[in-house]
C-alpha positions as CSV (number, residue, x, y, z in Angstrom):
1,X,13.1,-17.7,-20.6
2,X,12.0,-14.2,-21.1
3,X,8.4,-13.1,-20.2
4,X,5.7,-14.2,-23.2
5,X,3.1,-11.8,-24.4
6,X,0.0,-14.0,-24.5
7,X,-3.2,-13.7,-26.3
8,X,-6.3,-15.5,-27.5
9,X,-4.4,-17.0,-30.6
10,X,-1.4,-18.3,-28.7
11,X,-2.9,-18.4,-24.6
12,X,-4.3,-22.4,-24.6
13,X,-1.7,-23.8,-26.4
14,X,1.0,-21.9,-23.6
15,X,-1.0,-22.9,-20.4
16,X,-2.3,-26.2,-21.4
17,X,1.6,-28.0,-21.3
18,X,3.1,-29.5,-18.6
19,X,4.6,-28.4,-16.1
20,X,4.4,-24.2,-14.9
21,X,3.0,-21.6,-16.1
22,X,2.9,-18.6,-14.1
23,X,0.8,-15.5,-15.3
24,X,0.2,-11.7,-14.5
25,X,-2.9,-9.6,-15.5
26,X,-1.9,-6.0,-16.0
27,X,-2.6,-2.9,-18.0
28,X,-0.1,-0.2,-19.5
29,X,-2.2,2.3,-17.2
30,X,-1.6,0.4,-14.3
31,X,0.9,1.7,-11.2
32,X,1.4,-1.2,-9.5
33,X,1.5,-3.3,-12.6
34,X,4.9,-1.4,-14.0
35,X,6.5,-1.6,-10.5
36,X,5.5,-5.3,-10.4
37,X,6.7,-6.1,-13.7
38,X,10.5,-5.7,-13.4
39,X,10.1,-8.3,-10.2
40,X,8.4,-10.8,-12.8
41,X,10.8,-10.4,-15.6
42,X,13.6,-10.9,-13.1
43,X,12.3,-13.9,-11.8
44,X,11.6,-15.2,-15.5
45,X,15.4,-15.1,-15.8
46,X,16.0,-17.6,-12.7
47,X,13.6,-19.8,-14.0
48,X,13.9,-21.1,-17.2
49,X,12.4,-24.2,-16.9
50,X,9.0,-22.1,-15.9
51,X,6.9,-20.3,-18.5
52,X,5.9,-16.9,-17.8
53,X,3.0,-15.2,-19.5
54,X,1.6,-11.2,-19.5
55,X,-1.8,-10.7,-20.8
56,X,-2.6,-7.3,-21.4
57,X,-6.1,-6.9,-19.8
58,X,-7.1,-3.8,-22.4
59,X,-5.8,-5.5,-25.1
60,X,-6.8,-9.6,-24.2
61,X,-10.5,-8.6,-22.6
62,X,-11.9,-11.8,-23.6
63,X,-8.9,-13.5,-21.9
64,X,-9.3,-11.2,-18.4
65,X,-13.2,-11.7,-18.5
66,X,-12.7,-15.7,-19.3
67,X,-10.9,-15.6,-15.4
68,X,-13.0,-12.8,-13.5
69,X,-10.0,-10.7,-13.1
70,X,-11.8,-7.6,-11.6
71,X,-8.1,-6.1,-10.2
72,X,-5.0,-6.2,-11.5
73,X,-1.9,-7.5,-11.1
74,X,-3.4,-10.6,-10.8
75,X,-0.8,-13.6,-10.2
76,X,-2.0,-16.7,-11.4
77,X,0.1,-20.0,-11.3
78,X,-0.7,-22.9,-13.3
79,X,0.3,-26.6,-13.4
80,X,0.0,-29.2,-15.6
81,X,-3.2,-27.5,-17.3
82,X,-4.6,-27.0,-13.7
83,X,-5.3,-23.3,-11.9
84,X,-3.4,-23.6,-8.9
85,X,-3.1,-20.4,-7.4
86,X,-4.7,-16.9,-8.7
87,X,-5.1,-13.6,-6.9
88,X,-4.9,-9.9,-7.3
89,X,-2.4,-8.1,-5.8
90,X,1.7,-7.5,-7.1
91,X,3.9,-9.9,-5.1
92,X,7.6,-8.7,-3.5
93,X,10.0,-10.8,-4.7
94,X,10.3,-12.9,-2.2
95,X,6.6,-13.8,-1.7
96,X,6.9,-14.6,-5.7
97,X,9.6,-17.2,-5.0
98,X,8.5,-18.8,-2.4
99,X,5.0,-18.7,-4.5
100,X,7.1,-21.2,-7.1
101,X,8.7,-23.1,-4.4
102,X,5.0,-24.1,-3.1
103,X,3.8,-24.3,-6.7
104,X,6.7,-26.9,-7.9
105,X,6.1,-28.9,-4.4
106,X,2.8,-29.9,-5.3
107,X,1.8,-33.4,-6.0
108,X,-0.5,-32.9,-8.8
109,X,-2.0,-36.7,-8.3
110,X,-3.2,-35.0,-5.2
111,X,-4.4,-31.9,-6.7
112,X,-6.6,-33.3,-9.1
113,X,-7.6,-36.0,-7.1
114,X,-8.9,-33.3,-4.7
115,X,-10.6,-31.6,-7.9
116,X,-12.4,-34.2,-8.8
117,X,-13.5,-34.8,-5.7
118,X,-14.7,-31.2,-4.9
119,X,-16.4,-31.3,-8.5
120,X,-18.9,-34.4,-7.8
């Protein structure tokens, strides 16, 4: 699956299924944004069975302001409707991969068992 331009109308309904959704925060005017964006679309293409979103931080500034993102790229990786991972910063390749492999290892039960925990 090909990266998916997302937006206000469309964002909830693409991060709220199961399974992964990985995103990246960027702008057109953005350096490392463009170098990291060929690294994402590749990795898009090894994993189908992953949704991955762009959101245009000029152009979806309700969106970027909704998650504090104060630098861009920001990477963020979500589970089952749960943030697992965010941060700033384009990944190599391999550091995106192995992000995935860590993301698709996690035993959600856990997770939110830990975030409910952490919220009381």
């Amino acid at each position: 699956m090909a990266t998916v331009e997302l937006t206000t109308a469309n964002f909830d309904e693409v991060t709220g299924r199961d399974g992964i959704v990985l995103l990246d925060f960027w702008a057109d005017w953005c350096g490392p944004c463009k170098r990291f964006a060929p690294v994402y679309e590749r990795s898009s293409e090894k994993h189908p069975e992953i949704a991955f979103g762009k959101v245009d931080t000029e152009a979806q500034q309700e969106l970027a302001a909704k998650f504090n993102i104060s630098s861009i790229p920001t990477i963020m990786a979500i589970r089952d409707g749960v943030i697992v991972f965010a941060q700033p910063g384009a990944l190599p390749e391999s550091a995106l991969e192995n992000l995935i492999e860590q993301v698709e290892a996690l035993d959600m039960d856990d997770v939110r068992k830990k975030l409910a925990e952490h919220n009381h």
